[in-house]
N, C-alpha and C positions, 0 to 999 in steps of 0.2 A: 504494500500500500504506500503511496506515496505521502510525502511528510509535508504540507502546505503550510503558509501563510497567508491570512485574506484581511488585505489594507483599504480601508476606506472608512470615511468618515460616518458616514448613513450606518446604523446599526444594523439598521433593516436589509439592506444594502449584505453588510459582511455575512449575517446571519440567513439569507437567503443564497447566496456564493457557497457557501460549508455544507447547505442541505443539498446544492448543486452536487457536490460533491460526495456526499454521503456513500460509500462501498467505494470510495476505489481511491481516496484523499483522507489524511488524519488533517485536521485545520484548526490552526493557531489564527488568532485574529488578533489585529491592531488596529487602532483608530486616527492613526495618522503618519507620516512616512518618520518620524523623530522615534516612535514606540517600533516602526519595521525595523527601521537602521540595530535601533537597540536590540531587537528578537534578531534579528539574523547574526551581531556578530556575537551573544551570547550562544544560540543555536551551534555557528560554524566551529568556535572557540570552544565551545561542550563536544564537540565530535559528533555531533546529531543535527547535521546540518539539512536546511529546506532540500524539496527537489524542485519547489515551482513558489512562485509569489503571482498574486494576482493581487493588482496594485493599481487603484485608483489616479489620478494625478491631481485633482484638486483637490486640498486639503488643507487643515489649520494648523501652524507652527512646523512643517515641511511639506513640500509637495511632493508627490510623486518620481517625477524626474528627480528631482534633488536629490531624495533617498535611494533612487536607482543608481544613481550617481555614487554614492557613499557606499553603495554594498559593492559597487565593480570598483570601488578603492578598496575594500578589505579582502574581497577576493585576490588583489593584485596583491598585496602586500603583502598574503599569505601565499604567493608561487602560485594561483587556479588561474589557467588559459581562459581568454576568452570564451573559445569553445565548450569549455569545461565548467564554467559558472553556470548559477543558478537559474534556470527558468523564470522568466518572468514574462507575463501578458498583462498588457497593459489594460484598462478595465474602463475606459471613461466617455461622458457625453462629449465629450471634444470629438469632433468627429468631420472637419474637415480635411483637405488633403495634406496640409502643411500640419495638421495634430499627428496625423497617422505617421508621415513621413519625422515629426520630430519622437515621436516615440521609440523608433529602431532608433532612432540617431543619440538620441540623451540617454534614452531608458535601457539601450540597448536589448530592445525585449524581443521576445521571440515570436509576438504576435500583438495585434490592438481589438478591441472588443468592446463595438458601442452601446453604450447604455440606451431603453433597458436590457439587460443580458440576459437572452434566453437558454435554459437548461442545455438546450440540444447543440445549441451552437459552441458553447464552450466546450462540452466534453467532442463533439467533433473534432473542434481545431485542437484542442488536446491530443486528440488522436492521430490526425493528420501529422502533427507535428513529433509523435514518436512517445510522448512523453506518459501517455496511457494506451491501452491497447482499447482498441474500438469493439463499441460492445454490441 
């Protein structure tokens, strides 16, 4: 089972992401990219680190990108290749072409997924993308 994080501000929001999830995700939740930063390099640091983050990018007292940002500096710091870091999909109503395009580019994420997010769509591109196997 994979080991998740789910960042966003909207409870409702994280809380309905986890139940996305349910059988094939264990899910740690945060409410904002300052509490992911801190969960992930506690996580990496304990030796039980994420296999995926699904991370909002607007939020209060860090955003999304930011803390994307900060977790591919602890990844580097610690020796993890690019290739080799953590999954992350980015989660948010930004949803023009310059959102999507700055999300690979800041977030370095392995996918964008606009709000509201449907069950099917995310474990598909989960799937697509290797990260769970398509059910």
């Amino acid at each position: 089972m994979l080991r998740s994080l789910v960042v966003d501000d909207d409870k409702l929001g994280r809380e309905l992401i986890a139940q996305y999830l349910t059988g094939v995700a264990e899910c740690d939740m945060a409410e904002n990219g300052l509490k992911c930063v801190e969960m992930f390099r506690d996580a990496f640091e304990g030796g039980n680190p994420y296999d995926l983050i699904i991370l909002d990018i607007v939020m209060p007292e860090m955003d999304g990108y930011t803390a994307a940002k900060e977790i591919r500096l602890i990844e580097k710091e610690w020796g993890v290749s690019i290739n080799d870091g953590v999954n992350i999909v980015v989660v948010s109503s930004l949803n023009t072409p310059d959102d999507v395009i700055q999300s690979y580019l800041s977030a370095r994420s392995v996918a964008h997924l606009v709000k509201p997010l449907q069950p099917d769509k995310l474990l598909a591109t989960l799937g697509k993308l290797g990260i769970l196997k398509q059910r």
